[in-house]
C-alpha positions in Angstrom: 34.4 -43.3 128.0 34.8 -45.5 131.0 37.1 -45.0 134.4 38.6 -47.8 136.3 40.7 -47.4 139.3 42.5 -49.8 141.3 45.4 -50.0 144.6 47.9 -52.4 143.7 50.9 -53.3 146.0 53.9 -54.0 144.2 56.2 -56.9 146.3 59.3 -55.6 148.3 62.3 -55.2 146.2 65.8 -54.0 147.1 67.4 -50.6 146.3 68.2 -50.0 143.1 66.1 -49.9 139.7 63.3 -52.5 139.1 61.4 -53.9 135.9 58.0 -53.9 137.2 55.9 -53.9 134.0 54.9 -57.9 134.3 53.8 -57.0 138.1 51.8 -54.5 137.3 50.0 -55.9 134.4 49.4 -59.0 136.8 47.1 -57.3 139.3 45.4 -55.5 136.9 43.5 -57.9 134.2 41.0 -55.4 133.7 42.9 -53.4 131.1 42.1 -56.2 128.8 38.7 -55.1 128.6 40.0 -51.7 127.3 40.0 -51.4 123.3 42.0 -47.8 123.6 43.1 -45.2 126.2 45.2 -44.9 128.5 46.6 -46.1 132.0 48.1 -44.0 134.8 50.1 -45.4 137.2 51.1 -43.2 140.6 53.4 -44.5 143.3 51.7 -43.2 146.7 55.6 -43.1 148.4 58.1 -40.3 148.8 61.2 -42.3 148.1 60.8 -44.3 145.6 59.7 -43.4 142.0 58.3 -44.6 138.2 59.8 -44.0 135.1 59.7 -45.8 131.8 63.2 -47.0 130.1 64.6 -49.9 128.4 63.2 -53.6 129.0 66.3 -55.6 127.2 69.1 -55.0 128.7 69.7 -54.7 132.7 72.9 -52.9 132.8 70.6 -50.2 132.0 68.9 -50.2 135.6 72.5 -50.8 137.2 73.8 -47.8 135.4 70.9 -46.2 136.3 71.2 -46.5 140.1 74.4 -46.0 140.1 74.4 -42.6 138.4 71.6 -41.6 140.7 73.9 -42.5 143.6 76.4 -40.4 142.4 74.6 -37.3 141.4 72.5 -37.6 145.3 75.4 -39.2 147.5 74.4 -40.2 151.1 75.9 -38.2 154.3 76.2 -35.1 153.2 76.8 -32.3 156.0 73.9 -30.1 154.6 71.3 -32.4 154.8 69.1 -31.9 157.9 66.4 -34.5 157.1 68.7 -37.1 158.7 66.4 -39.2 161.5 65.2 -42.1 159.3 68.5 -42.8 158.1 71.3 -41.5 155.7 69.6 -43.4 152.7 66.4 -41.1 153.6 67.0 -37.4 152.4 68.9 -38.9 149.0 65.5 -40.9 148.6 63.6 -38.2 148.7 65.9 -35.9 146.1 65.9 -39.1 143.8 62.2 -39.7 144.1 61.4 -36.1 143.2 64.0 -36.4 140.5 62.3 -39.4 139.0 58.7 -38.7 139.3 55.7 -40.1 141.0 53.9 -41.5 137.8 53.7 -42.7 134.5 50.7 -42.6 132.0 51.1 -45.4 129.1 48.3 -45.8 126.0 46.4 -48.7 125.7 45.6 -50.5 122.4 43.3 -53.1 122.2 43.7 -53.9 125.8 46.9 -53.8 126.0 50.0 -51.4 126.9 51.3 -49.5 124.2 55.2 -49.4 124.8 57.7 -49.5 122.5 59.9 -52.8 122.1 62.3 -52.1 124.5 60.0 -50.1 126.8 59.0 -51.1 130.4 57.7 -49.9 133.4 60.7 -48.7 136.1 60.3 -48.9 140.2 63.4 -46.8 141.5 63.5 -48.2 144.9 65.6 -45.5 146.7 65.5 -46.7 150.2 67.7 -49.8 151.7 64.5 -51.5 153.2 62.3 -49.5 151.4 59.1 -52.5 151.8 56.0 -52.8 149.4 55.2 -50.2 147.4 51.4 -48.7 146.9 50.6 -47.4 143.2 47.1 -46.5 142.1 46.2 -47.5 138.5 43.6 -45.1 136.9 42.7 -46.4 133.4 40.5 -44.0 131.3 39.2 -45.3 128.1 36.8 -47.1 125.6 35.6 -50.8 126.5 
């Protein structure tokens, strides 16, 4: 059993829902040297987050930020987290919401998703910048 590990930036993207599997996989060639296991990916941010959904269709990822929107709406009066911005606290509620990683198998180095599975960035900040994730991948070379 081998570990690798690896900081990867992920490029600036808007708010809102983002396919980032492609990305990922780009700065990290060294899962091709895995024949099984598995790969962990952990955003190191607080207001944006990982999940795994559908691949195919993108009205998936609209309907997905705009559900989150409504179910964490911006300016309420009980927030007091409220210095960085009105799109700061809802960020944080969505992020938590969402998760902070995702752990994938790998099959003969490659991901093992299902056909209409990628990898999700919620970007829940209006300029929310790069994002840092730290890839683990624990398995057999």
């Amino acid at each position: 059993m081998e570990i690798f590990q690896k900081e990867i930036n992920l490029s600036a993207k808007e708010r809102g829902f983002h396919l980032v599997t492609r990305e990922i996989l780009s700065k990290t060639p060294e899962l091709e040297d895995f024949k099984f296991g598995t790969m962990h990916v952990f955003i190191k941010h607080t207001s944006a987050g990982l999940t795994i959904n559908e691949n195919a269709d993108p009205t998936v990822r609209d309907d997905f930020e705009s559900h989150f929107n409504k179910m964490v709406p911006e300016n309420q009066p009980y927030y007091k987290h409220t210095l960085e911005g009105s799109d700061d606290m809802p960020a944080h509620i969505k992020a938590a919401l969402l998760g902070s990683s995702v752990i994938i198998p790998i099959t003969h180095g490659e991901l093992n998703l299902g056909t209409w599975q990628g990898i999700y960035l919620g970007e829940h900040r209006n300029h929310g910048g790069s994002r840092k994730l730290m890839v683990t991948i624990t398995g057999v070379k």
